[in-house]
N, C-alpha and C positions, 0 to 999 in steps of 0.2 A: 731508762733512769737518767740518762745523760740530757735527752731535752727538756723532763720535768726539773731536772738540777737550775738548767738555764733558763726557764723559763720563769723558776724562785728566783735568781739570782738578779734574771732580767727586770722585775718588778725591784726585787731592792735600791736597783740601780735607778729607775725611773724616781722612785721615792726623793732618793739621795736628792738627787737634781731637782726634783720639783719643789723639794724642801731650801735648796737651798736659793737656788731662783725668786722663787716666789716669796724667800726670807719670815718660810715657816715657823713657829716656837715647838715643832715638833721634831725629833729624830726622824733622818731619811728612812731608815728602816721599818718607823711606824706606818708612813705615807704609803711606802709601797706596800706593806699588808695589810691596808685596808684598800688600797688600789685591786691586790690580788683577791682579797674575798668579796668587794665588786665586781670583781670579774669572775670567778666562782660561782655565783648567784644570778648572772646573766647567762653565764654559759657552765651550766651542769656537769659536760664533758672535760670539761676544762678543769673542775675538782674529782671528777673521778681520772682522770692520767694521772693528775697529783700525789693520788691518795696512797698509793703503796712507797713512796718518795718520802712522804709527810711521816705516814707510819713508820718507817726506818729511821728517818730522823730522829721522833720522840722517843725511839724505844733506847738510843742511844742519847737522849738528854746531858745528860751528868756528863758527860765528857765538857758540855759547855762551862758547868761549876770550876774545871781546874784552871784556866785562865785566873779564875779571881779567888782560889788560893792561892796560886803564885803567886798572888798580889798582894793579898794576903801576909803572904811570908817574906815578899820584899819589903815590906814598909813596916814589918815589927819592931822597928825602932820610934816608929812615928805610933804605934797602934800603943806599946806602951808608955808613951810620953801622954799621949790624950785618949786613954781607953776611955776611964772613968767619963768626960765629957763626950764620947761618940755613945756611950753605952747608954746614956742618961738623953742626950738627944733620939737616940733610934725607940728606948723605951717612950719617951713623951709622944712624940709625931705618932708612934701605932696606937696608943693611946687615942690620940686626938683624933687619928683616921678612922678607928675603930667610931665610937662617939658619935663622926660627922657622919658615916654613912648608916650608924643607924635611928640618929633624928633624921637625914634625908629620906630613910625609909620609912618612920613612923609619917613624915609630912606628904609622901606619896599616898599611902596610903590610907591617910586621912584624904585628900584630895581626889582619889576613886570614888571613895565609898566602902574600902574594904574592912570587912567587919572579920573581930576575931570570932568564930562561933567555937 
């Protein structure tokens, strides 16, 4: 468990650095997990040691969500000074994301040839 640990942790690190060397527009942590499921898909074995690491991880998920109720709960002075404008921004953008991803899928899919039967 200890070398799969380090050996996630060692790719985030790579990330971190390459993102910020290279003066990425992405988070280091994106970098490195797309560095680690390159390497994954090179080397097979290299996601089966992962996998039982991986699977303990997500089964414990939710533990990640309380950092950002903390956050949450520190800043409920700011959340009800500008709720109504954060509520009304988050509603539009999924809106909007909603929308753009599914005219980019009609224009893919017009662009295949796929047909609805």
């Amino acid at each position: 468990m200890i070398p799969a640990l380090t050996i996630i942790l060692g790719f985030q690190l790579v990330g971190e650095i390459a993102s910020r060397w290279l003066d990425l527009p992405l988070p280091g942590p994106v970098v490195g997990l797309v560095l680690l499921v390159g390497a994954c898909m090179v080397r097979p074995r290299l996601a089966e040691m992962l996998r039982p690491v991986t699977r303990s991880v997500l089964a414990h998920l939710s533990l990640f969500f309380v950092p950002a109720g903390v956050g949450v709960i520190a800043h409920l002075p700011v959340l009800s000074q500008h709720g109504i404008g954060l509520a009304l921004a988050v509603t539009v953008s999924t809106v909007l994301a909603i929308g753009a991803g599914a005219l980019t899928f009609a224009a893919v899919a017009r662009l295949t040839g796929s047909r609805d039967d």
